[in-house]
C-alpha angles and dihedrals in degrees: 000000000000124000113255087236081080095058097092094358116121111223096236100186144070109275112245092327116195122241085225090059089062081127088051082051096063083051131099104265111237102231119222116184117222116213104171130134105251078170143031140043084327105044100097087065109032089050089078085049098056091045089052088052095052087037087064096040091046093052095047100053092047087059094045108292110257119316087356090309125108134229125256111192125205111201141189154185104229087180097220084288115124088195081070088049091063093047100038095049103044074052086061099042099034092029112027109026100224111197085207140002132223134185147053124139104196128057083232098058095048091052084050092059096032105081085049089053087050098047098044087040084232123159108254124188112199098192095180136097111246146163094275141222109100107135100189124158091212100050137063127191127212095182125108114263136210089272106054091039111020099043105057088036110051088044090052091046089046090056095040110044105010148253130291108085133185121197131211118189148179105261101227121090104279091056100042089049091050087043089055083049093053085051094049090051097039082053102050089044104062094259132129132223108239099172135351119182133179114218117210102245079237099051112098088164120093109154095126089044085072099039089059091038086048097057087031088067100201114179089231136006118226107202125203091187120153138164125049093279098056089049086080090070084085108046083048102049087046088055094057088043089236075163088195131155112248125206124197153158094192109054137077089011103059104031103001095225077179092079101033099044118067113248128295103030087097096039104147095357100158113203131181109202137159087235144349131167103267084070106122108197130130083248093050097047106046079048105053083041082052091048100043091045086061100033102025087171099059106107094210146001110233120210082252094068092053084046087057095038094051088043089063092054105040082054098051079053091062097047088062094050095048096040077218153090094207112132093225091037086064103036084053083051086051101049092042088079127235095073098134136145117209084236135187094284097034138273111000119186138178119241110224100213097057111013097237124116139241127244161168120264115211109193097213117199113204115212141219093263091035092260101148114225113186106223108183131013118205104195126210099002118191121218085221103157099085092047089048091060098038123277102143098160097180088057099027114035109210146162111201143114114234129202134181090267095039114049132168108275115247128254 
């Protein structure tokens, strides 16, 4: 855990710089600003974030900073409060001057800060996996999408398990997005909603939850359910033996409830995530011995810190291609193609069309002891939805958020 000084302290200094970069020192820093919850609902997921963050930082200065400059990172608590956000961003962008800005954990944070990035034209990294849609010319995601998690796994659960499915989601507006996604592939693959609920981010009660899922029937339960309250919905519908698959794109990568929560809470939880920990490649493995090594008290390391620690280094690729930090210099560097980092979990690269990145999609099988099993691998996915109905950012600038019901007008 971070210390609370950390909380509305600027981190002045040069993160972790090398003896041997004396010359980067001389040099202008590049300043990355830093907006992640170090407190808060959302704490327990965003602190490996932030460690990633400082883990990339940490390892690029000590090899020279970027273009011989090194990075300063600014970095802040943001508490879980979106009001913070605002604050705490237009500070970065009015205050600090940040060349480029990292961070946000809930769909709803970074919706808060979004309209403040357009409307400064500042450079905005959203490292988190989220519901999709958003076709902004500012900001570029290096989370997993639907389509590259919902739609291999709600088909495989359907013909495995069958298909009559009931959802339970986060009521805020990433879960109820994702929850609209689940509709839309139930649908084109021959299932039948038999349930769909929106939990309150306060509730930790669901006795009533169980009691509906449990005269509903479904042959299996996707849950959308984020923040420390909503967790309990595990321990509970173990201890009722409601003994019912679970699909998600939300749990055991982003807060692994796996390892927090006693067997068997997660018993037959199916995710489909871009990384988690139990992934045993020669990448992953030189990168969670580099982790630990740095931060040898984080339980676990979420498929967002490897998102946020994959986002520094495809913008410092941007940066060399571009010879800048402009920000225009770099969004033209992005959206010229070929801007990819050899991550945790393999090759991620940005899409120029739409900003987001590709992936490989890992399909985890929790057990009945929380031992993970990866079952399926789906190498280089595409977020392709938002390019197939027209976001197309380097010839059509634009700012929006599109869903299924609500896509970009043709020209």
């Amino acid at each position: 855990m971070l210390s609370d000084a950390f909380r509305w302290l600027r981190i002045g200094v040069s993160v972790g710089i090398a003896c041997s970069s004396v010359a980067a020192m001389a040099a202008d820093p590049v300043k990355i600003g830093l907006l992640e919850d170090n407190s808060g609902n959302f704490a327990l997921a965003t602190i490996p974030k932030i460690h990633a963050t400082q883990l990339a930082v940490d390892e690029i200065n000590a090899k020279g900073g970027i273009m011989g400059r090194p990075i300063n990172l600014i970095a802040y608590d943001t508490q879980s409060d979106n009001t913070k956000f605002q604050e705490l961003s237009r500070r970065l962008i009015q205050t600090d001057k940040a060349d480029v800005i990292f961070g946000g954990y809930s769909s709803a944070s970074r919706e808060a800060i979004r309209p403040i990035m357009d409307r400064a034209h500042q450079l905005y990294w959203y490292d988190n996996q989220y519901e999709g849609g958003v076709c902004d010319s500012n900001t570029f995601l290096t989370g997993a999408v639907p389509e590259q998690q919902l739609s291999p796994l709600i088909p495989w659960m359907m013909q495995k398990f069958g298909k009559k499915v009931y959802t339970i989601a986060a009521d805020y507006n990433g879960g109820q997005l994702q929850a609209e996604l689940v509709r839309k592939f139930v649908k084109e693959n021959g299932g039948t909603m038999v349930g769909e609920e929106f939990i309150p981010l306060s509730v930790s009660q669901f006795g009533q939850t169980i009691q509906n899922i449990q005269k509903a029937k479904p042959d299996f339960v996707v849950t959308l359910l984020v923040g420390a309250n909503q967790t309990s919905y595990f321990e509970q519908q173990a201890s009722t033996h409601l003994n019912l698959p679970m699909a998600s794109s939300v749990n055991v990568g982003q807060a692994y409830e796996h390892k927090r929560l006693k067997p068997p809470a997660l018993k037959d939880m199916y995710v489909t995530t871009n990384y988690v920990e139990e992934v045993d490649t020669p990448a992953s493995n030189d990168f969670k011995k580099r982790f630990h090594a740095k931060f040898p008290n984080e339980p676990y390391i979420t498929q967002e810190a490897a998102n946020a620690y994959d986002a520094i280094y495809l913008y410092k690729a941007a940066v060399e291609k571009a010879k800048s930090t402009n920000q225009d210099a770099v969004r033209k560097a992005l959206e010229s193609g070929g801007i990819c980092t050899d991550g945790p979990s393999g090759k991620v690269c940005i899409d120029p069309k739409s900003h987001h990145s590709s992936h490989t999609i890992y399909l985890a099988h929790v057990k009945a002891d929380h031992s993970v099993e990866i079952l399926k691998v789906w190498n280089d996915v595409q977020p392709t939805w938002l390019a197939q109905v027209g976001c197309n950012l380097p010839a059509k600038p634009d700012h929006h958020q599109y869903t299924t019901t609500d896509l970009p007008k043709k020209s």
